[in-house]
C-alpha positions in Angstrom: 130.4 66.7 119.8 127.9 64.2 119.6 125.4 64.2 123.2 124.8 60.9 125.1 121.0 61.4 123.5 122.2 61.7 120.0 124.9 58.2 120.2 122.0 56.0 121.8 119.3 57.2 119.4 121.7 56.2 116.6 122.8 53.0 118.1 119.1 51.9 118.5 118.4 52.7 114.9 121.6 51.3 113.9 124.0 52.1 110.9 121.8 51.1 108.0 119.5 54.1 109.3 122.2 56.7 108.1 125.1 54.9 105.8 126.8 58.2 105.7 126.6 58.9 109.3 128.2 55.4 110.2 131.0 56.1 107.0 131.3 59.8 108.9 132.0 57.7 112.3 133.9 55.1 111.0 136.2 57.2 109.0 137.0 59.3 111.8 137.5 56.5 113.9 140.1 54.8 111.7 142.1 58.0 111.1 142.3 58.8 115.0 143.7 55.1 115.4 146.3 55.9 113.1 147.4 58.9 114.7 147.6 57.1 118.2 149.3 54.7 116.5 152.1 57.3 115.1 151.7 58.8 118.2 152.7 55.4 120.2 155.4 54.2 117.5 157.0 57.7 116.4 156.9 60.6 118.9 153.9 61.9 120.5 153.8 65.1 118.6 154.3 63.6 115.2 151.1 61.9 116.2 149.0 65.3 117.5 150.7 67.0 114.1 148.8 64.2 112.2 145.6 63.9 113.8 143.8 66.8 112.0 145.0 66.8 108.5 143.8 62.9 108.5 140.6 63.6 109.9 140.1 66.5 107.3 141.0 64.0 104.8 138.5 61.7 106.1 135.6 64.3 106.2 136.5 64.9 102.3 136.5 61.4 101.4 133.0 61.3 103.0 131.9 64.1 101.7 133.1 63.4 98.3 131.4 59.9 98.4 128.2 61.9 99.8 128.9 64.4 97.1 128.8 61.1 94.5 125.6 59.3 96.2 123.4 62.9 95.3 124.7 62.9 91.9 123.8 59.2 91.3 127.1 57.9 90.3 127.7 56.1 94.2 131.2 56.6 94.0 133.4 55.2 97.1 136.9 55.0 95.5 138.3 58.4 98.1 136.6 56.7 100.7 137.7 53.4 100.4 141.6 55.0 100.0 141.2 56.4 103.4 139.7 53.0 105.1 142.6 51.4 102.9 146.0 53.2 104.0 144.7 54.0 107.7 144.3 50.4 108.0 147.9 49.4 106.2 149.5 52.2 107.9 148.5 51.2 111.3 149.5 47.5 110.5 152.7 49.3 108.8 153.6 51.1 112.3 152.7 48.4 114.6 155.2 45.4 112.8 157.7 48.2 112.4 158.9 48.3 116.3 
C-alpha cells in the first residue's frame, strides 16, 4: 500500500518524475475499473473473480514494458493491449445493459 507521505511526494513531483510508476498506477487503475464494471453489469463475484488475474496482467504488461525500456528496445505493445481492452471492455459492459 502506498502511505499518504509516499502519494503526495509523487503528486508534487508529478508523473514525468517516474513514467513507470504513473504506467504501474494507471494500469492498475484501469483494470480495477473494469472489474467494478463486471462487477456492476454481471454479478458481483464475476467481478471479485476478475479483479486479480487483470491486475496481474497489468503488473506483466508493466513489467514487460519496464523489462523493454532496460534493454533499449522501448517496447509498449503489452501495455498498450491492457490500456486498450480495459478501456473497450468497460465501454463494451456499460452500452450492453
Amino acid at each position: 500500500m502506498l502511505s499518504q507521505k509516499s502519494c503526495l511526494t509523487y503528486a508534487a513531483r508529478g508523473p514525468h518524475a517516474n513514467p513507470a510508476a504513473a504506467g504501474a498506477l494507471q494500469a492498475m487503475t484501469f483494470v480495477s475499473l473494469n472489474a467494478a464494471v463486471v462487477a456492476e453489469r454481471r454479478s458481483r463475484t464475476a467481478g471479485l473473480l476478475a479483479l486479480l488475474p487483470l491486475q496481474l496482467a497489468a503488473a506483466a504488461s508493466v513489467a514487460a514494458w519496464q523489462g523493454s525500456e532496460a534493454e533499449g528496445r522501448g517496447d509498449l505493445r503489452p501495455y498498450l493491449l491492457m490500456q486498450g481492452l480495459a478501456g473497450e471492455q468497460v465501454v463494451l459492459l456499460s452500452a450492453a445493459s
